[in-house]
C-alpha positions in Angstrom: 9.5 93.9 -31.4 6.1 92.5 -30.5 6.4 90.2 -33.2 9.6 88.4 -31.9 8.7 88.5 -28.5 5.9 85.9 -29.6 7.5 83.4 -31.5 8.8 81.1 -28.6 5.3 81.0 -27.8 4.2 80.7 -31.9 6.7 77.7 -32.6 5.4 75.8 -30.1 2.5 75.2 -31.9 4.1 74.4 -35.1 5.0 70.6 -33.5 8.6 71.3 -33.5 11.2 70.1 -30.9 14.0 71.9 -29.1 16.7 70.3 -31.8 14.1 72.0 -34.8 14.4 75.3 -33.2 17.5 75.9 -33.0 18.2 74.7 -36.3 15.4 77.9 -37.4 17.8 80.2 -34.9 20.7 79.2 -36.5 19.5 80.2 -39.9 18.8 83.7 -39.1 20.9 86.8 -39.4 23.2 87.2 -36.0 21.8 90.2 -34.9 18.2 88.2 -34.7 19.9 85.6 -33.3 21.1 87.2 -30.5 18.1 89.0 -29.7 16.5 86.0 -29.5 19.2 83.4 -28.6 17.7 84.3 -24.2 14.0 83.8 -25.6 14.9 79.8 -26.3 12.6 77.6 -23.9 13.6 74.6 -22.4 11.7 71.5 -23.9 10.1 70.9 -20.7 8.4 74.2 -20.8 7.3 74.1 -24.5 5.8 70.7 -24.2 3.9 72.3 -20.9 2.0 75.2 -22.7 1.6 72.8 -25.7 -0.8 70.9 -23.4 2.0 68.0 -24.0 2.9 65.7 -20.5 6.7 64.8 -19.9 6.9 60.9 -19.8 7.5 61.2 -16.3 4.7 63.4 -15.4 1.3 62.3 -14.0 -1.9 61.9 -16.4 -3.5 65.3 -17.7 -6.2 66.4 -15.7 -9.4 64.5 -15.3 -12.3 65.3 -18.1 -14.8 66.9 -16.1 -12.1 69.3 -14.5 -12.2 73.1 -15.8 -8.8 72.9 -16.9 -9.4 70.0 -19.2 -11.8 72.7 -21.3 -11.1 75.2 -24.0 -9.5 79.0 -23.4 -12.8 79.8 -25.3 -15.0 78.5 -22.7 -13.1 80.1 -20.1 -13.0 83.5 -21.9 -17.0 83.2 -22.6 -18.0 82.3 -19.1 -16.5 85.6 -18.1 -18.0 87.7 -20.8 -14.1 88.4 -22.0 -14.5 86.5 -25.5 -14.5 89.4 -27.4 -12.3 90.9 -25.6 -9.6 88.8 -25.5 -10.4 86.3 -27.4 -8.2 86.8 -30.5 -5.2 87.8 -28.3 -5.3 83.9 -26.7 -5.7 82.5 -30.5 -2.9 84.4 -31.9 -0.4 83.2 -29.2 -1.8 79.7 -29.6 -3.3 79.2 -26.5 -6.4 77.2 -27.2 -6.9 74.3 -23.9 -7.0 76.0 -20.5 -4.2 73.5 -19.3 -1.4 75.7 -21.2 -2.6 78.3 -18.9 -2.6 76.1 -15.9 0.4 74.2 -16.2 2.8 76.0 -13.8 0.0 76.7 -11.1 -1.6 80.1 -10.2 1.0 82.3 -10.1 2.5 81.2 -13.2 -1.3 81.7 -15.1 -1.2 85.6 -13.8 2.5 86.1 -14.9 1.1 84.6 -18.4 -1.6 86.3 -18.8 0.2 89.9 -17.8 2.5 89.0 -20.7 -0.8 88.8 -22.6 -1.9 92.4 -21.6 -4.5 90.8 -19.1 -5.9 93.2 -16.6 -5.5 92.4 -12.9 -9.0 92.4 -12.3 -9.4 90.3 -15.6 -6.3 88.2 -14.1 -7.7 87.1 -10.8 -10.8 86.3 -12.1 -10.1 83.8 -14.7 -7.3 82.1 -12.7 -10.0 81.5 -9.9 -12.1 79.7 -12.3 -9.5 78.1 -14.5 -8.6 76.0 -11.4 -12.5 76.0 -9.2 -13.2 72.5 -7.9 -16.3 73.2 -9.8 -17.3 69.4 -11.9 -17.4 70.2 -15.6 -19.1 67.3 -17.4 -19.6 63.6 -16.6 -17.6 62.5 -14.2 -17.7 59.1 -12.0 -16.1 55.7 -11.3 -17.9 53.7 -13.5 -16.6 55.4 -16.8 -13.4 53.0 -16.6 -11.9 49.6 -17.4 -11.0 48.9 -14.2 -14.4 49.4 -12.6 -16.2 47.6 -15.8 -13.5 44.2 -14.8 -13.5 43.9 -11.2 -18.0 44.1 -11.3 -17.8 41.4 -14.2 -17.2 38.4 -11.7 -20.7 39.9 -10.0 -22.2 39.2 -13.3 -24.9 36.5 -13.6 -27.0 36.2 -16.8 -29.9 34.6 -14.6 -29.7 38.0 -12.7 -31.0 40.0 -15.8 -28.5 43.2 -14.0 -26.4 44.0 -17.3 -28.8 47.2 -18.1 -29.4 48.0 -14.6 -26.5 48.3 -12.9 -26.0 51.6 -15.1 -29.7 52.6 -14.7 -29.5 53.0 -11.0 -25.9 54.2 -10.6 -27.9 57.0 -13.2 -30.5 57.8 -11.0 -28.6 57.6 -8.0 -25.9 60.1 -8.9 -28.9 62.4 -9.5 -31.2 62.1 -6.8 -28.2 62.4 -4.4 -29.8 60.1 -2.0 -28.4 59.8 1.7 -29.9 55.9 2.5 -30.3 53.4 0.2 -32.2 50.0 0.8 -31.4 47.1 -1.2 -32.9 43.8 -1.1 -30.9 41.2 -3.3 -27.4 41.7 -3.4 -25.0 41.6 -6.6 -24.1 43.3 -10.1 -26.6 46.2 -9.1 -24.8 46.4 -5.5 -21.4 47.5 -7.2 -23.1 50.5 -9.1 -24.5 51.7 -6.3 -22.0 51.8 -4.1 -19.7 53.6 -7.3 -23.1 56.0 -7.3 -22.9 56.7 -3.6 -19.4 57.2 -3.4 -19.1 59.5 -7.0 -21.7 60.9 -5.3 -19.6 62.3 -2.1 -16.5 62.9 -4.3 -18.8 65.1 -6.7 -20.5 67.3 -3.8 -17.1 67.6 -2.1 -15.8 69.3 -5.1 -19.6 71.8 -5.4 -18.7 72.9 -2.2 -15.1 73.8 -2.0 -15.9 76.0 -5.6 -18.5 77.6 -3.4 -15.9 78.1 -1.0 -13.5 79.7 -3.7 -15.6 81.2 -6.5 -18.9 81.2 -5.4 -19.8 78.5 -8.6 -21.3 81.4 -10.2 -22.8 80.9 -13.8 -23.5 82.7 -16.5 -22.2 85.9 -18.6 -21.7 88.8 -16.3 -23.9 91.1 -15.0 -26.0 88.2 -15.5 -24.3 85.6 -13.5 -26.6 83.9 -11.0 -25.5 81.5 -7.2 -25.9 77.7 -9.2 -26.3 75.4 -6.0 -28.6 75.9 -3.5 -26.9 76.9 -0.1 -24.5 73.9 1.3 -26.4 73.9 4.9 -25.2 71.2 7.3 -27.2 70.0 9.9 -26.0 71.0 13.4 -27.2 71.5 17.0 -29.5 74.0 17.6 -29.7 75.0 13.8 -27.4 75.0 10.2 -24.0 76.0 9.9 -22.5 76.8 6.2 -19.4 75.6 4.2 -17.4 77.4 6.7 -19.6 76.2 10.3 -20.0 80.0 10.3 -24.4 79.7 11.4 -27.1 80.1 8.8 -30.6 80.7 8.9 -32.5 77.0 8.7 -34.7 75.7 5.9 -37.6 74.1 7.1 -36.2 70.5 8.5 -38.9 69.0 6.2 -37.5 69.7 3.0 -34.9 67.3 2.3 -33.9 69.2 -1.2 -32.5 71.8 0.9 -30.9 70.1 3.7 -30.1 66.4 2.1 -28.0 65.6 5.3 -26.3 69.2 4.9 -24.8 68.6 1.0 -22.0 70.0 2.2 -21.6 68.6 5.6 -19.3 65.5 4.3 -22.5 63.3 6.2 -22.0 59.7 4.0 -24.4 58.2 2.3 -24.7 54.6 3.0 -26.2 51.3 1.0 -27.7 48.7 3.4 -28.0 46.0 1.8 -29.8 42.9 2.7 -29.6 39.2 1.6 -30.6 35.8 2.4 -27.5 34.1 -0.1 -29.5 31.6 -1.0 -30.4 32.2 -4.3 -29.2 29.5 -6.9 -27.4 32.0 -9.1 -26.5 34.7 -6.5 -23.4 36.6 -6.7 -23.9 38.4 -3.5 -21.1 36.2 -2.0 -18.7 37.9 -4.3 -20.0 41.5 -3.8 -17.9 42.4 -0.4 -14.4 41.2 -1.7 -15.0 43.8 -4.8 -16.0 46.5 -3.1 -13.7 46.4 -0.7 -10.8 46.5 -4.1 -12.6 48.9 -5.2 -12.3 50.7 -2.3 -16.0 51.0 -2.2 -17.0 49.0 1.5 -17.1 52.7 3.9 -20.5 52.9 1.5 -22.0 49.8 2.5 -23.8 47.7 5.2 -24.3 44.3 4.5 -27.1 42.3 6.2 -27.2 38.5 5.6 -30.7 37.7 6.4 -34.3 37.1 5.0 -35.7 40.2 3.8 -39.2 39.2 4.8 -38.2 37.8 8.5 -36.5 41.2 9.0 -38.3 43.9 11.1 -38.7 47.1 9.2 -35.8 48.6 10.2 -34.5 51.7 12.2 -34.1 55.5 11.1 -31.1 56.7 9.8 -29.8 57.8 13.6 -31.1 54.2 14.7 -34.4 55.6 16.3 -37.6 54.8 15.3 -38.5 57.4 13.2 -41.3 56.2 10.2 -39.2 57.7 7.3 -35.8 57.4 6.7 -35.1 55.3 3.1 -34.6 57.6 0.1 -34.7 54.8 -2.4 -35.5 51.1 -1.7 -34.3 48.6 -4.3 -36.2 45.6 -4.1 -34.3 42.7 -6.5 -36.0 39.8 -5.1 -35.4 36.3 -6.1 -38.1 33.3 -6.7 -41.3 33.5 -5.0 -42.0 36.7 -4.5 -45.5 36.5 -5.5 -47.9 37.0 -2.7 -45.6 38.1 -0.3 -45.1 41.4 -1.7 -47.7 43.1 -0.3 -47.3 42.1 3.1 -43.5 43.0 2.9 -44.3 46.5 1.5 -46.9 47.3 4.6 -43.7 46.7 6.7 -41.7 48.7 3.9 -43.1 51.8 2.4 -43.9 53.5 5.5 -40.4 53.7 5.8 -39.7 56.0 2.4 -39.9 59.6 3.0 -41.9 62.0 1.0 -40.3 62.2 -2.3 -38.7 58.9 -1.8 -38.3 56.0 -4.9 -39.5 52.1 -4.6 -38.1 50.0 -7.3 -38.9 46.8 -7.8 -37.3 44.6 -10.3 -39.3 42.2 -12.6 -42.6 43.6 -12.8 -44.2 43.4 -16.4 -44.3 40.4 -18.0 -44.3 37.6 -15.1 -47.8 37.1 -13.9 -47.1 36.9 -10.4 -45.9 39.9 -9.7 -47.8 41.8 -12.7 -51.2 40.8 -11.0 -49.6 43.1 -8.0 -48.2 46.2 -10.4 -52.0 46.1 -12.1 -53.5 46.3 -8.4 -51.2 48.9 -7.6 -52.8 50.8 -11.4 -56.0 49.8 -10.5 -56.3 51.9 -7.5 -54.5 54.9 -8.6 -57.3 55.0 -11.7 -59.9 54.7 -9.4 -58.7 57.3 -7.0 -57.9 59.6 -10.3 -61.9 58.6 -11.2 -63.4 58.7 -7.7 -64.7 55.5 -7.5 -63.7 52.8 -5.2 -60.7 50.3 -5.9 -61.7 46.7 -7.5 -61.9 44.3 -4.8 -59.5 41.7 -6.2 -56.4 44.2 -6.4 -57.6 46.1 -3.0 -55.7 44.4 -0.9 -52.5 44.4 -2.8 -52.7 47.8 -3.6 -53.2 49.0 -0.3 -49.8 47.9 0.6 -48.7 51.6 -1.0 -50.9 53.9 0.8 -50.7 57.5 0.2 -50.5 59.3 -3.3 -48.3 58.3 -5.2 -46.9 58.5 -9.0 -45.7 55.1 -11.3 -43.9 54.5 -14.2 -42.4 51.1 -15.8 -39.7 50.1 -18.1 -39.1 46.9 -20.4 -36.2 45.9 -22.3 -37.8 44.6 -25.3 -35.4 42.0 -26.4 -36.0 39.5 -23.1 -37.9 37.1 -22.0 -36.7 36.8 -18.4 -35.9 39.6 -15.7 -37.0 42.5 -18.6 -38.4 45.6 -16.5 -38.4 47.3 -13.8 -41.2 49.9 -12.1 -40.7 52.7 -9.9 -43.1 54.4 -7.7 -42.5 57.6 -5.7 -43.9 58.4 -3.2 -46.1 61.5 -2.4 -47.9 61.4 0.6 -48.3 63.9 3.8 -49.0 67.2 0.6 -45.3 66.8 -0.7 -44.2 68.2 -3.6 -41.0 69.7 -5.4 -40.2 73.6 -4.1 -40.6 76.2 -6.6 -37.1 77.8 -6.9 -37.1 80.2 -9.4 -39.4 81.9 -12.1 -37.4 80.5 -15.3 -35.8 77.1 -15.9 
């Protein structure tokens, strides 16, 4: 009955080979040996729905796919837990890859054996295989990444910490243009950032495409992204070109390039190669390994001697930079203020300037303390100090500010970053409830 109809699918579990099981068969009484003599699987289809991978077969599916999850998860983000929930446990099906092994026909003809429903049927098999990223996910979480950036490293540099700082904050900001002055460890994270980035919003938008990347427990189950618009003549067109309503053209939350419009983001970096422990030189032969050089623009030349650069479509448009790196080498001192006129103009509303170094050497602290001083006194009301003034004036506009220091250095300890908030931005209000 019932009972015998499951053990294939129950033995499985137990860790036993094709040899064991047929030893088991062979010690049963004839008649249950013939009624279950047809039921035998092959070993390759055991070791599939026991999540096992034939020698030959490529590696299991990435970490942050759905179908590396548990059934469990699957069941609950359906609201069918309960309801089939201890059917899944009793056949031993507890990782979403023995459902998915032999593709989405062979998941519905599973889980009709399993007395699925067909409405039940299609919808789990569209999310057990959605595009949709489940976890952490990104280039940098691998040997191979970690070895080809270590001939980038220099200890002068003071990167080690940073490098996985900004590929952090890159990969959530989503940024479309990055400036970097000072090429080198950071470089390589960035462009990993930029690229995990594309790879990451490819995937959102072809589970919009499929599923919708609903979440939640149904009836509760809510749109998670905001809608993929692409820029395009004349107004937006969706995941599929078919044409959308615009959001306004100022808010880059909503439009980012068009999240889904496969627009790249690039890193332009910029670098005179003349500092005594540079790597920079280094930078291009492992990005291009890493297959990392689409991302990147690299401009050998003095930072300060450079004019302050064109917008995004090479016009002249004032705002075009969504972060500007600034890892400047020896002598920055007074010239920072002068370079950051040129500069910060150039950051749109919203934007981030980060500038490396800033706490604890007294050259470039006597500019971050200008930078406090006028903020306090615009907070206060009263007029800036005269001695930080003119530095501080370099980053007109409002503005917000916050620094970090690794504690355990002397040299190249801290970094501070400043967004910009000028022209009466601020972040949309998107819904009533986190």
């Amino acid at each position: 009955g019932p009972a015998l109809a499951r053990l294939p699918m129950e033995w499985s579990t137990l860790g036993w080979d094709g040899g064991q099981y047929a030893v088991w068969l062979a010690s049963l009484p004839a008649k249950l040996q013939k009624e279950l003599q047809g039921k035998l699987p092959s070993q390759a289809s055991t070791d599939r729905h026991a999540g096992v991978q034939p020698a030959d077969a490529p590696l299991n599916a990435s970490p942050w796919d759905m179908s590396s999850g548990p059934v469990k998860e699957l069941l609950s983000e359906l609201g069918l837990l309960q309801l089939y929930g201890q059917t899944f446990a009793e056949y031993g099906f507890t990782k979403i890859s023995q459902l998915t092994c032999d593709g989405p026909p062979g998941m519905h003809a599973m889980l009709r054996e399993l007395g699925v429903t067909r409405d039940h049927r299609d919808k789990l098999v569209l999310l057990a295989f959605s595009a949709r990223p489940c976890g952490t996910s990104g280039g940098v979480f691998s040997h191979d990444f970690l070895a080809a950036c270590r001939p980038a490293h220099a200890a002068a540099m003071g990167a080690e910490n940073l490098g996985p700082l900004l590929y952090a904050l890159v990969r959530f900001v989503k940024p479309c243009h990055v400036v970097e002055v000072g090429a080198g460890y950071t470089t390589l994270w960035l462009l990993q950032a930029l690229s995990d980035n594309a790879a990451e919003l490819e995937r959102c938008a072809t589970a919009v495409k499929s599923d919708g990347y609903l979440v939640g427990t149904p009836p509760n189950q809510a749109e998670w992204l905001l809608p993929p618009y692409a820029r395009a003549e004349g107004g937006c067109a969706g995941v599929d070109g078919e044409s959308v309503a615009c959001p306004d053209p100022n808010d880059r939350l909503l439009v980012y390039g068009g999240w889904a419009s496969g627009s790249r983001p690039l890193l332009h970096t910029i670098d005179s190669m003349s500092h005594e422990h540079t790597t920079a030189n280094v930078v291009c032969g492992i990005a291009d390994d890493l297959g990392l050089s689409s991302f990147m623009e690299l401009i050998e030349a003095d930072a300060y001697a450079l004019p302050t650069g064109k917008g995004a479509a090479g016009d002249d448009s004032e705002e075009w930079i969504d972060i500007l790196w600034l890892d400047f080498g020896v002598g920055v001192g007074g010239r920072l203020a002068p370079f950051l006129e040129g500069w910060w103009p150039r950051i749109c509303p919203g934007g981030l300037l980060i500038v490396h170094s800033t706490l604890t050497n007294a050259v470039t602290r006597a500019w971050l303390d200008g930078v406090r001083a006028r903020l306090d006194a615009h907070a206060s009301g009263e007029p800036t100090p005269g001695a930080c003034a003119a530095a501080a004036l370099a980053l007109e506009g409002e503005l917000e500010t916050v620094s970090f220091r690794e504690p355990h250095k002397t040299w190249q300890n801290s970094i501070s970053i400043f967004q910009k908030r000028s022209s009466g931005w601020a972040e949309p209000i998107l819904t009533t409830y986190p």
